[in-house]
N, C-alpha and C positions, 0 to 999 in steps of 0.2 A: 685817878678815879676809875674804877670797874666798872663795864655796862651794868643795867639795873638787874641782870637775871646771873651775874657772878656775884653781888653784894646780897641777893635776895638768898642763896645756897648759903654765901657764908653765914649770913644770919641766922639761919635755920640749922646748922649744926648742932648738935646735941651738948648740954652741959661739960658731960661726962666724956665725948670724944676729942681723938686727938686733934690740935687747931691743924687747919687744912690750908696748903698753898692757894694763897690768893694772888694774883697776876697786878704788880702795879706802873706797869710799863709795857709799850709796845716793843715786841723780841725782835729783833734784828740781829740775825747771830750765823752762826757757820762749822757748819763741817772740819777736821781738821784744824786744829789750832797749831802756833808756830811751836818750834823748837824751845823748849827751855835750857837754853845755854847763856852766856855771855851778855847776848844781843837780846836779854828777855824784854829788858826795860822798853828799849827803844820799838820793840815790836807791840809791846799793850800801847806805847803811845799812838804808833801805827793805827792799831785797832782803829781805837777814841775818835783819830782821826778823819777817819774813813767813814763814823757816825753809826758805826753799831752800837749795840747795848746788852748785849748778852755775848758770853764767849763759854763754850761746849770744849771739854778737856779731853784727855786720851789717848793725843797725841804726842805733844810735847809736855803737858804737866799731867802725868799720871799714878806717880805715888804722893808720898807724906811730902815728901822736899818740897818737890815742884808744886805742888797743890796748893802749899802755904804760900809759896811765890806769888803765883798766879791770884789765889785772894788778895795779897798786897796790894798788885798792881793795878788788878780791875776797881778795889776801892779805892787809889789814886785817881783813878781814869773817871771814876763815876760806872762803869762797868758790873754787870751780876755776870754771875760764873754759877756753869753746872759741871761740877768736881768726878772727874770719874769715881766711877763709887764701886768698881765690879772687882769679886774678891776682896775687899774689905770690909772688914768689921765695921758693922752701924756704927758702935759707941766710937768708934775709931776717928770717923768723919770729922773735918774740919768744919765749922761754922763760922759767922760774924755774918755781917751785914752785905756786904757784897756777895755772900752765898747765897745763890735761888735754888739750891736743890744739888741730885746728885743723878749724873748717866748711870741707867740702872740697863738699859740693854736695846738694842739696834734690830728690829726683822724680825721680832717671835713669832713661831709656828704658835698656833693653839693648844699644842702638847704641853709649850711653855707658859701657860697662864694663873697653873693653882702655882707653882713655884716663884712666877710673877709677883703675885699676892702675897704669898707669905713676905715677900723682901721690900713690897710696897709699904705694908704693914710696920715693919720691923723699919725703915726707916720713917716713918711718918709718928710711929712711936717717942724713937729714939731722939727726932730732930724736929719736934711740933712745927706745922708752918713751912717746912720745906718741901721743895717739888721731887715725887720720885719721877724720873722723867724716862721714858720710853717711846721711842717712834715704833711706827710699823711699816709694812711693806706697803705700795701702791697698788691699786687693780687691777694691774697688768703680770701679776704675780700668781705663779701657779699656783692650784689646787692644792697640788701637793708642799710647796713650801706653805703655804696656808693652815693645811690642816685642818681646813672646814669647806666645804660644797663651792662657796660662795661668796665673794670678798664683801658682802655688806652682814654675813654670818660673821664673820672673821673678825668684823669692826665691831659690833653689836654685841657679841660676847666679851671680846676685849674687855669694853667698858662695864657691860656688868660682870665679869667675874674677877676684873681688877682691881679695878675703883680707881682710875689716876686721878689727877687734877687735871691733865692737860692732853689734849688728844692731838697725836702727830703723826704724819706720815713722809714719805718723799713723792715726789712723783715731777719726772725728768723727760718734759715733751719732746716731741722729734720736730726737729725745722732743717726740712729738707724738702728739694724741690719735688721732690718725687712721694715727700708722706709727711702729714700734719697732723701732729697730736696734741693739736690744742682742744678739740672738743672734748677728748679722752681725760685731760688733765681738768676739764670745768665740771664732768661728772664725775669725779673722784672729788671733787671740792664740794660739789653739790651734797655728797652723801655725808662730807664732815660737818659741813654745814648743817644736816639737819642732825645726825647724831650730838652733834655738841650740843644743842638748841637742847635737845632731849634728857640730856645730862647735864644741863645746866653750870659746861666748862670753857673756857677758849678752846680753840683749834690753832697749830701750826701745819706749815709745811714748809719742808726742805724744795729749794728748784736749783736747777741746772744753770752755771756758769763758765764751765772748762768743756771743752772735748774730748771725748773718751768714746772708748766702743764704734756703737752706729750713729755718736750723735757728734754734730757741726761745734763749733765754737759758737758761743751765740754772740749775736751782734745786741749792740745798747736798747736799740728797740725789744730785740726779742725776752731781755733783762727787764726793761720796765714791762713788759704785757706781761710776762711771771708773775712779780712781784702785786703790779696792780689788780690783776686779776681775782689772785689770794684773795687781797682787801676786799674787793668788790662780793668776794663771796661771805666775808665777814672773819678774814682769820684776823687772828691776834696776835701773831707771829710770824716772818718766811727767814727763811736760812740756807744761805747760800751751799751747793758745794762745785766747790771746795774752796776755802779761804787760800791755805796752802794747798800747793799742790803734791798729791799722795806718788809715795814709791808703787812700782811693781809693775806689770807685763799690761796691764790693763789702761796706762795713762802715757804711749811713748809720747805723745805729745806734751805732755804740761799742761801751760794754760790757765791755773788756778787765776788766784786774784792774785798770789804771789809765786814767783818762781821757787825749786828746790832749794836756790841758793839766796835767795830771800829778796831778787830783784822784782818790781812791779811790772806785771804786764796789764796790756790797758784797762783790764775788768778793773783797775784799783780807782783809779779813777770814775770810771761808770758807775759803781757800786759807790762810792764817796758820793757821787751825784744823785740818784736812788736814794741811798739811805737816809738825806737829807731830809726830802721831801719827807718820805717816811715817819721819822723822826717828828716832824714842823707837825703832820697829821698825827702822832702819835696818840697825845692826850687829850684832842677828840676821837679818834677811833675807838679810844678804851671807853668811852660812853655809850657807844652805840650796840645796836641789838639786830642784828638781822630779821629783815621781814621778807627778806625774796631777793631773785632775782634776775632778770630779761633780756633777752640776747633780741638786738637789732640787725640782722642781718641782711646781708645785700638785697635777699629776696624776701622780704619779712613783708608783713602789712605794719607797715610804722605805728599807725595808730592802735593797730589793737595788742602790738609789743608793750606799748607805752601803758596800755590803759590801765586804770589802778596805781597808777604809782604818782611821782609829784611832778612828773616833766608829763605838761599836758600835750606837747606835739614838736617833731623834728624835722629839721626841712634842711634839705641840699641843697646850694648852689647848681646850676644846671652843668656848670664845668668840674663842677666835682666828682670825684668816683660816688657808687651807694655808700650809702651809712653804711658802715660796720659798725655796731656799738655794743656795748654788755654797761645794763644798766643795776647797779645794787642800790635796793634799798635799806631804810634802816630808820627806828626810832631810836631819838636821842633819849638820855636818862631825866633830861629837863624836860619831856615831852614834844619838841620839836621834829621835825621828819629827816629824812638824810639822806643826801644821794649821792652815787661816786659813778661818776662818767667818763666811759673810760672808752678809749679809740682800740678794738679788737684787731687791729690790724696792723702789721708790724711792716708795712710797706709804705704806706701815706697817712701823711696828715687827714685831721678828718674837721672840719670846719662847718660844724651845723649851725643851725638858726634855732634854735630854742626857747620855748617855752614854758614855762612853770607854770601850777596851777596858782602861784600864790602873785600879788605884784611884787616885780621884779624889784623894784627899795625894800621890800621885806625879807627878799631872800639874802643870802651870803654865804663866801667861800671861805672855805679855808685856803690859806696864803700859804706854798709850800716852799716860801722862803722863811717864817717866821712862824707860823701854826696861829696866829690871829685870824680873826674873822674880817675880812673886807669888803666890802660893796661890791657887787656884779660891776663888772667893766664891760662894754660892749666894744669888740675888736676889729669889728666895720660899719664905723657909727655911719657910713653915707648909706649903708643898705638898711631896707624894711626889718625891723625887730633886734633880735638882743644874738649877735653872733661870737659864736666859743671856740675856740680853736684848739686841739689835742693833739699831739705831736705823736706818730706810730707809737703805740702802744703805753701812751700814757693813759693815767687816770687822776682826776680833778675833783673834789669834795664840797658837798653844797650844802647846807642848814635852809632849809624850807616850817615856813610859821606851821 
């Protein structure tokens, strides 16, 4: 079920226009997909297993062959797949049911956006209902690959001289002792975040898993504050890169989530563990609507972080580091409130005392073993009030009356 401001656009569609991609799952998906040789089978099992839900083609299944394969396997698996579609004839495209759409192109400058259009068009046509799907570049992207002033021009035109369904970017922080691009990476969310709200579509983004370039290998924590992050800003979507990991001068390391030669390095498991959770919150996520959201920082005034939102006050342990937090909020589509709290800190746990505005029997979590709603659990019933516990860089899901 779509939050209520994707069901409200669909509805509002015109008689006469093409049916438009409607989002019925949360995307969990990735860069680079496997080889399609021999070993296809046992690699979409792979996937499945791992708890993704979307698989992006172009790598390994890129024409007619492989393409039907890969539909196969992903509707085996319960899988949606986006069909490389570049240089192929619309009418050409394979469809079915495990099809969400087709890769129509990666990083367009603004030069590329009536020719955009026309092929958004011309498949949205040809395949009512399916996603023409294109990421863009991050903010950290020159002027000149942009082709506009200003990366919130860049965004903003995009969408109206495109018209996608689904707004996506990458954007690949730095975690290095010496530079942090986590603020960088929460205003690039913040802008899709409202752009999307304003066009009335989900939002993806692609984040960093492998080492490459100037960036580290990231550690599990730095995987879950990615990912949770996203959430917390309201995407719809995060996509690893790279699942496999890619040839050329640019990756001598490796690292993906799987090796060249199709062995697992540990992101496969980390990511299995991730995308669970993910997954469990899925089919509450797709309810909800963004209405903001608040960063609790080491030097913050707690309370006026907090204020307005449904956690009426947070409090340390005196042996504890400061809060770090980033709080999202969110109305649910049943009218309920929604908050996902989330430990910005990929070095310590973060153990607050919290409060809600509502009493605590009314509230409830979502369970990221099961996606059930469960009673608040207090994690140090001998101390004063209701204590939460978030492991570096998790984030945790609350339903507020």
């Amino acid at each position: 079920m779509m939050g209520t401001i994707f069901v409200a656009l669909a509805m509002l569609q015109g008689a006469d226009a093409p049916e438009r991609f409607v989002q019925d799952r949360f995307a969990i998906g990735f860069w680079v997909d496997p080889p399609a040789d021999e070993k296809m089978a046992e690699r979409y099992e792979e996937i499945a297993d791992a708890n993704f839900t979307v698989v992006l083609g172009g790598f390994g299944a890129k024409d007619a062959k492989t393409t039907k394969r890969q539909l196969a396997l992903c509707k085996k698996h319960d899988l949606k797949a986006l069909i490389w579609a570049v240089g192929m004839p619309a009418e050409e495209l394979p469809e079915g049911s495990a099809c969400w759409g087709y890769l129509v192109r990666d990083e367009p400058s603004a030069a590329d956006f009536p020719v955009l259009r026309q092929r958004v068009d011309e498949l949205r046509a040809a395949h009512p209902g399916k996603l023409a799907y294109i990421n863009l570049f991050p903010d950290y992207a020159s002027a000149k690959a942009l082709g506009t002033d200003t990366y919130a021009e860049h965004v903003q035109r995009f969408l109206d001289e495109v018209d996608v369904d689904v707004l996506s970017m990458d954007y690949y922080p730095i975690f290095t002792p010496s530079a942090d691009g986590r603020d960088g990476y929460c205003g690039n969310l913040e802008l899709f975040r409202q752009e999307s709200m304003r066009k009335g579509i989900p939002f993806w983004n692609f984040f960093n898993v492998m080492p490459y370039g100037p960036h580290t290998d990231p550690t599990e924590a730095q995987l879950r504050w990615q990912a949770f992050t996203s959430v917390a800003y309201g995407a719809k979507g995060v996509l690893y890169f790279c699942y496999w990991t890619p040839q050329g001068g640019e990756f001598p390391k490796g690292g993906a989530i799987l090796r060249t030669d199709g062995t697992r390095t540990r992101h496969y498991e980390q990511a299995k563990r991730l995308n669970g959770a993910l997954k469990s919150y899925g089919p509450t996520l797709m309810q909800l609507t963004s209405t903001g959201v608040r960063r609790v920082a080491p030097s913050a005034d707690v309370a006026a972080a907090v204020a307005g939102s449904p956690i009426k006050s947070l409090v340390k342990a005196e042996v504890d580091p400061p809060l770090d937090l980033l709080v999202g909020t969110f109305k649910h589509a049943d009218g309920r409130r929604a908050v996902m709290l989330n430990n910005y800190s990929v070095t310590y746990s973060s153990w607050p005392t919290v409060e809600f505005d509502a009493p605590h029997e009314k509230v409830v979590e979502i369970d990221p073993k099961t996606g059930r709603e469960i009673a608040l659990y207090d994690e140090s019933p001998d101390m004063p009030g209701l204590q939460l516990s978030l492991d570096s860089g998790e984030g945790r899901l609350f339903l507020v009356p």
